[in-house]
C-alpha positions in Angstrom: 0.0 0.0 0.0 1.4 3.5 -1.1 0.1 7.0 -0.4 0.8 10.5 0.9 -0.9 12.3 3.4 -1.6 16.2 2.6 -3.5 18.8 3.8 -6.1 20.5 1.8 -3.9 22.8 -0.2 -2.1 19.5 -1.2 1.5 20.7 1.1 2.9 17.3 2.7 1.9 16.6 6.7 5.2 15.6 8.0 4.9 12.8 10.7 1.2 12.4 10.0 0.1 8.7 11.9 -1.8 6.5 9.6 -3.9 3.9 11.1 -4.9 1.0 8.7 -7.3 -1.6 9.9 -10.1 -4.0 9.5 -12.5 -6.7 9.8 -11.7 -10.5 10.2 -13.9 -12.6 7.8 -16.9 -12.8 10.2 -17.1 -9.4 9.9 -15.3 -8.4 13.5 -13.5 -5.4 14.6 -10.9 -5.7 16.8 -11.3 -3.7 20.0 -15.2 -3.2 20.0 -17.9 -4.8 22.0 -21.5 -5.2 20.8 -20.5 -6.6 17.7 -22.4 -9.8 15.4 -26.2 -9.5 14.5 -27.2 -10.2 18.0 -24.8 -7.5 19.1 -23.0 -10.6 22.1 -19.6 -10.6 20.5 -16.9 -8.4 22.2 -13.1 -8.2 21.0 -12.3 -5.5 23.3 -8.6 -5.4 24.7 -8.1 -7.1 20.8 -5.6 -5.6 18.3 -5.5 -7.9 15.3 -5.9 -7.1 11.8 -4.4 -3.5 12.8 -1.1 -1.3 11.6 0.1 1.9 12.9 2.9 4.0 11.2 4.1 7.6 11.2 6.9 7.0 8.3 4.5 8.8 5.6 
């Protein structure tokens, strides 16, 4: 994945963070509660599927 974070007059944002994450293939969230169609799942305290970086 390649992209550069700007602001809106399109001038680079040194040191911006970028979080990237998503769902697992049931459709989970890491780090939520209330999640499923009955709303019972919880994967608080959960990090997966998840990356961080500041090295935009």
């Amino acid at each position: 994945m390649r992209f550069a974070v700007m602001d809106a007059s399109g001038a680079p944002l040194p040191n911006a963070r970028v979080d990237i994450w998503h769902c697992n293939a049931a459709g989970l969230y890491s780090g939520y509660a209330g999640q499923g169609d009955k709303q019972g799942i919880s994967t608080k305290g959960s990090t997966f599927l998840r990356t961080s970086t500041s090295r935009c």
